[in-house]
Backbone as numpy.savetxt, mean C-alpha at the origin, in Angstrom:
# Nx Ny Nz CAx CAy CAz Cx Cy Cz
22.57 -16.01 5.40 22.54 -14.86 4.49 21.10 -14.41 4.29
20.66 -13.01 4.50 19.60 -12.58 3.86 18.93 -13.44 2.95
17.50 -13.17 2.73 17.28 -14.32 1.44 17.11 -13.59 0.13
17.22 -11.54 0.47 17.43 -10.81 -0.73 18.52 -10.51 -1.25
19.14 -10.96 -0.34 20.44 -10.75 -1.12 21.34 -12.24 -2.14
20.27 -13.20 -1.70 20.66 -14.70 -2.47 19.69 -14.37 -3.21
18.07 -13.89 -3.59 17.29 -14.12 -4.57 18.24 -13.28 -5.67
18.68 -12.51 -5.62 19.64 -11.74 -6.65 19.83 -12.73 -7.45
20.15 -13.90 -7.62 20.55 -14.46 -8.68 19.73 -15.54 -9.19
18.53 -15.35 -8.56 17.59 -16.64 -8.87 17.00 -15.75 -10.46
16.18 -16.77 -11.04 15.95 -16.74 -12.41 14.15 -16.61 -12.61
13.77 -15.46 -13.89 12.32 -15.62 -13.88 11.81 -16.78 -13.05
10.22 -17.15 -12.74 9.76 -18.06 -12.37 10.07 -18.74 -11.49
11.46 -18.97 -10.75 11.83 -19.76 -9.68 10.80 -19.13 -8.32
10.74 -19.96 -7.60 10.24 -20.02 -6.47 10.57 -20.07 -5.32
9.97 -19.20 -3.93 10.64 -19.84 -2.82 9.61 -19.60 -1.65
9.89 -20.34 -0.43 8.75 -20.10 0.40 8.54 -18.51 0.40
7.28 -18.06 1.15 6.63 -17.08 1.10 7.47 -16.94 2.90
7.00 -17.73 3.48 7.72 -17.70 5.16 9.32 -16.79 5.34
10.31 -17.58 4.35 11.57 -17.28 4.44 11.50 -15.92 3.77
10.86 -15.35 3.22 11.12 -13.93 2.15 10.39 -13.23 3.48
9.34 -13.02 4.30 8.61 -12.74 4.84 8.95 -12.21 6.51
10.03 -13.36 6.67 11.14 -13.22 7.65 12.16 -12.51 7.86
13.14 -12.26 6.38 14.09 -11.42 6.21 13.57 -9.76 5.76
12.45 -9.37 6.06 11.75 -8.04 5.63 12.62 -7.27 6.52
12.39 -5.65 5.99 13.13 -4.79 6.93 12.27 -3.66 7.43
11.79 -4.06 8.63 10.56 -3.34 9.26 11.38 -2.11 9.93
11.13 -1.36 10.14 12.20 0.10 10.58 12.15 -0.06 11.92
12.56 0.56 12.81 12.68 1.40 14.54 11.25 0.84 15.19
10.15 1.29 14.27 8.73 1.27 14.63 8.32 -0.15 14.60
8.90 -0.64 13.78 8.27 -2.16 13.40 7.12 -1.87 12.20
7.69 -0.73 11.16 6.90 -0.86 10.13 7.56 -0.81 8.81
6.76 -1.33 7.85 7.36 -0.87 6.27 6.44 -0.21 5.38
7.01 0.34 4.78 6.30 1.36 3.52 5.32 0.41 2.42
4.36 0.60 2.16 3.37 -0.48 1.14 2.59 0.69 0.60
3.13 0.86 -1.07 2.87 1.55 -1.89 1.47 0.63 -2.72
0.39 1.38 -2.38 -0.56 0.79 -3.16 -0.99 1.22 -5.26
-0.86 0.51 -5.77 -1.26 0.67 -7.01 -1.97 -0.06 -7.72
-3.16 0.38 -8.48 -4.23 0.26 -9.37 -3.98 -1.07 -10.21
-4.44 -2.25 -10.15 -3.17 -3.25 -10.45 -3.58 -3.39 -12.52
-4.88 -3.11 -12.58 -5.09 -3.09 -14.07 -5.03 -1.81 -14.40
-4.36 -0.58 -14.20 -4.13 0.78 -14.72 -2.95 1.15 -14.68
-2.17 1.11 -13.32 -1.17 1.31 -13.47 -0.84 2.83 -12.24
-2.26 3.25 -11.63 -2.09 3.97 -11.19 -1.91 4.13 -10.05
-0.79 5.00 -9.36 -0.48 4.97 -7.79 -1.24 5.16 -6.81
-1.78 4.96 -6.08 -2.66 5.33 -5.15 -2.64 6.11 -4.24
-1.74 5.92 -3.17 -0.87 6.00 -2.19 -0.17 5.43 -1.79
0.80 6.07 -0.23 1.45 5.47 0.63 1.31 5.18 2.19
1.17 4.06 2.48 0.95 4.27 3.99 1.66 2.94 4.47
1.85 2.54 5.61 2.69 1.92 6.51 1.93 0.81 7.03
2.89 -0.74 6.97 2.25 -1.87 7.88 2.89 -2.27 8.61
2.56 -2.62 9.58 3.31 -3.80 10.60 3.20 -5.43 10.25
4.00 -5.93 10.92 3.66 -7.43 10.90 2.05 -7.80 10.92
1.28 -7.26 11.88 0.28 -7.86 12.17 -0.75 -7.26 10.67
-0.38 -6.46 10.34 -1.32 -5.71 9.08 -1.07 -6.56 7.38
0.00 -6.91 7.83 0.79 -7.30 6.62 0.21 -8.88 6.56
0.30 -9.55 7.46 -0.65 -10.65 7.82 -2.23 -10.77 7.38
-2.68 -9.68 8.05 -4.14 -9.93 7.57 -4.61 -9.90 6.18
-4.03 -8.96 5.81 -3.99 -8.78 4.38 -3.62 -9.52 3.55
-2.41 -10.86 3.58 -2.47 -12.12 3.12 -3.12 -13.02 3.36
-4.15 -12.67 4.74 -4.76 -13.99 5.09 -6.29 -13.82 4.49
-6.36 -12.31 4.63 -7.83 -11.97 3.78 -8.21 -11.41 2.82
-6.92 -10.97 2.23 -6.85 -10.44 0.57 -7.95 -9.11 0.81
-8.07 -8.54 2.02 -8.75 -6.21 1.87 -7.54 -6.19 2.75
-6.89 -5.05 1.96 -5.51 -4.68 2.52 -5.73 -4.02 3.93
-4.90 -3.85 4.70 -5.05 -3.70 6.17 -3.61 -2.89 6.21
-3.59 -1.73 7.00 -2.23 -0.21 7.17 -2.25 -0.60 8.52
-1.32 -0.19 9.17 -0.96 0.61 10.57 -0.93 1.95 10.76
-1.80 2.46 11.01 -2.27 3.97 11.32 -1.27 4.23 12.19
-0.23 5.48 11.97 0.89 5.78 12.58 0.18 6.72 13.96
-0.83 7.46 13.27 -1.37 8.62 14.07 -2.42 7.86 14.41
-3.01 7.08 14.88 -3.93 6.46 15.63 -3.28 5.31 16.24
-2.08 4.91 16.25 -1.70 3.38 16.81 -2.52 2.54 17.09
-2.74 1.74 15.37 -3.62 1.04 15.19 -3.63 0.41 13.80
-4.28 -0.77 14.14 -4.52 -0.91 12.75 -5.95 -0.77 11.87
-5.65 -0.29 10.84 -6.40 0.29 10.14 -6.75 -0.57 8.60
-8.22 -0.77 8.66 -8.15 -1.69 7.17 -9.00 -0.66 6.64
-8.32 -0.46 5.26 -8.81 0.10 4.23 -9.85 0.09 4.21
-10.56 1.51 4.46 -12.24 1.40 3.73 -13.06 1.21 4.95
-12.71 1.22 6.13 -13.65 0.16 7.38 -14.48 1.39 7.42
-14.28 2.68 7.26 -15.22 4.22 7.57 -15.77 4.61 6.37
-14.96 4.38 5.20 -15.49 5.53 3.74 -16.06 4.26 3.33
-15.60 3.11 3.18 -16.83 2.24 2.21 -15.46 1.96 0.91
-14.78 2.52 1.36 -13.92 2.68 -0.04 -12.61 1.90 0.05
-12.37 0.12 0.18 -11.94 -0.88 0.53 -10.60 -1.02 -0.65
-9.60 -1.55 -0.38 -8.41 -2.17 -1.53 -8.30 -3.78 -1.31
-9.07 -4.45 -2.29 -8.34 -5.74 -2.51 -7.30 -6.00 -3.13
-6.56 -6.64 -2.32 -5.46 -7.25 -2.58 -5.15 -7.95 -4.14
-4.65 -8.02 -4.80 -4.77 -8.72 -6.19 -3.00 -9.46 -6.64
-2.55 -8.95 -6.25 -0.60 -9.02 -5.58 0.04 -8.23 -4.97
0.87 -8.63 -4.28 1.77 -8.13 -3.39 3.66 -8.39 -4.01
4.23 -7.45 -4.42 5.43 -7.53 -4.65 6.57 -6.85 -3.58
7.70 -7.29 -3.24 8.84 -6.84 -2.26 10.38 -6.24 -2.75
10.08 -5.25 -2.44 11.59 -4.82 -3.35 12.78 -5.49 -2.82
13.71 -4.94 -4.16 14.79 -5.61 -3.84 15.53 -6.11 -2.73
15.56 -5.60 -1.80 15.86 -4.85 -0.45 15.05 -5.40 0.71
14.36 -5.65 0.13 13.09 -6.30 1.44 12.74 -5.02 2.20
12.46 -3.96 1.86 12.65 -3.09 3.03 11.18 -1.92 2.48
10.51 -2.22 1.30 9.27 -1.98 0.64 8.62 -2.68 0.07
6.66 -2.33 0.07 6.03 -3.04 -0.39 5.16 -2.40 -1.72
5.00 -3.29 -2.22 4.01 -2.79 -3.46 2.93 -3.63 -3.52
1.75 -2.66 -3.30 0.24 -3.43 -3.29 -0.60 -3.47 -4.83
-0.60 -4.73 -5.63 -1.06 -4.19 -6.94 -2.76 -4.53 -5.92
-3.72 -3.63 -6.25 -4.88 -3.58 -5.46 -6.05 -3.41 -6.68
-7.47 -3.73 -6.28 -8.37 -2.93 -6.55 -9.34 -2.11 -5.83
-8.78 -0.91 -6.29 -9.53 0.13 -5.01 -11.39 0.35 -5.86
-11.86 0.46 -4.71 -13.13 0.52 -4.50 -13.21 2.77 -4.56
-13.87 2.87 -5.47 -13.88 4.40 -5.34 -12.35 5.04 -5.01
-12.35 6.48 -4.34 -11.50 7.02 -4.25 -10.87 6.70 -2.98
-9.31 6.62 -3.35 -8.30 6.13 -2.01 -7.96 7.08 -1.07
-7.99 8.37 -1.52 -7.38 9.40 -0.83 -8.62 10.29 0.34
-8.48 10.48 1.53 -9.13 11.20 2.60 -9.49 12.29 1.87
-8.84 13.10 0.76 -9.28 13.87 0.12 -10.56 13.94 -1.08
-10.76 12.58 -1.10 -12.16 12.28 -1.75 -11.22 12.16 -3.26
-10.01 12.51 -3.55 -9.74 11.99 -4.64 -9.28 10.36 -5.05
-9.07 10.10 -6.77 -8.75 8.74 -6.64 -7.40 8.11 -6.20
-6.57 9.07 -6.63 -4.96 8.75 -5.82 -4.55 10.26 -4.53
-3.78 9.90 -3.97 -3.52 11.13 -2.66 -1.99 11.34 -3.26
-1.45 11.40 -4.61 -0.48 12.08 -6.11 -1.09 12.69 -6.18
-1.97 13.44 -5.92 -2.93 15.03 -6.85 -2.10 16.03 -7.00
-0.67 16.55 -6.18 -0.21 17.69 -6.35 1.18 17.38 -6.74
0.77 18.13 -7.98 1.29 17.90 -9.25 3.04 19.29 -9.47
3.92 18.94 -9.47 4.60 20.53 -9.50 5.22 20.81 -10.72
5.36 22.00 -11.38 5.23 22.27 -12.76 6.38 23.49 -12.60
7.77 23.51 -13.17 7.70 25.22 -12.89 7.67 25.72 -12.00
8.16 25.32 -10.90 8.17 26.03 -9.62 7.14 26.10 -8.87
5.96 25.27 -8.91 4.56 25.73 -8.88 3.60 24.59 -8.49
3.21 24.43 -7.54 2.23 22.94 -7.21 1.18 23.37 -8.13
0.31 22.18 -8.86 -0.62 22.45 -9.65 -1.35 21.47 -8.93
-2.74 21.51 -8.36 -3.87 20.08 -8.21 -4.26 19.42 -9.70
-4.09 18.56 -9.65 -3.53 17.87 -10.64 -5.38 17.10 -11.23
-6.10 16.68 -9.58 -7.53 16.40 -9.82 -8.15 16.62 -8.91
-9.66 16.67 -9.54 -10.82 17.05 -8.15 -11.20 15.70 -7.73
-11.78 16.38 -6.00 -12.30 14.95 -5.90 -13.17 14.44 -6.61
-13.37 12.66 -6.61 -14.53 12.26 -6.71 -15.75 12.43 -5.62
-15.58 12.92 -4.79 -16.51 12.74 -3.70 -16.15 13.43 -2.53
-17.39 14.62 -2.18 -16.55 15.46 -0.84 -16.54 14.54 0.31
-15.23 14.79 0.80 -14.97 14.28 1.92 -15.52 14.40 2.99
-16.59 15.01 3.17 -17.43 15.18 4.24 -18.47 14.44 3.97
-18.96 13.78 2.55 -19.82 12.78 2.20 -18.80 11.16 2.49
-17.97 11.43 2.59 -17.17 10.31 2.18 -17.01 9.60 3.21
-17.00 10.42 4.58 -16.47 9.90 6.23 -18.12 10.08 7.07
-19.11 10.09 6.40 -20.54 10.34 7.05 -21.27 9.12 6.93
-20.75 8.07 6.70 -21.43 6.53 6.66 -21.18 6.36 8.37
């Protein structure tokens, strides 16, 4: 049996290997899953981007989160160009095994857009609103 569909009834605090939860994940067609990064002492979303096995790995083995760049087929660790890195701080798995949640601490702004989350567009009323400016033009941001 799945091991998410038996943790269903396990209780606060119980425990189980990290291997067996890690095994039953649900990586899509591509061999990837969704890993929603968030601000782990704020609360705030960051973004979304995609890992593979091998990304998902490094990132437990070295605590700076590590993506699979869909459009570069590759892997991609946070920050290796802008300077602007996510440590790892926990990692949670939904119900489902089939998403990730990165509680992180991001280093400056997460988004290519020089802002702090890549949530900026905001819709109100029928109406996208930019919600924030960057911290930092993105043409300063990718020039290291």
């Amino acid at each position: 049996m799945n091991f998410f569909k038996t943790s269903e009834h396990a209780h606060k605090g119980d425990r189980f290997p990290l291997d067996t939860a890690l095994a039953d994940l649900k990586f899509d067609a591509h061999g990837l899953i969704p890993a929603i990064s968030q601000q782990y002492d704020s609360g705030e979303v960051l973004m979304l981007a995609w890992m593979n096995r091998e990304a998902l790995e490094e990132t437990l083995n070295t605590g700076r989160v590590c993506f699979y760049s869909r459009s570069r087929q590759q892997l991609w660790r946070k920050g290796e160009t802008s300077g602007q890195i996510q440590r790892l701080k926990e990692m949670r798995i939904d119900c489902d095994g089939d998403a990730l949640l990165l509680l992180v601490d991001q280093t400056g702004p997460a988004c290519h857009s020089g802002r702090r989350s890549c949530f900026y567009n905001s819709v109100h009323d029928k109406s996208l609103e930019i919600a924030s400016e960057p911290l930092i033009d993105p043409e300063d941001l990718y020039r290291k």
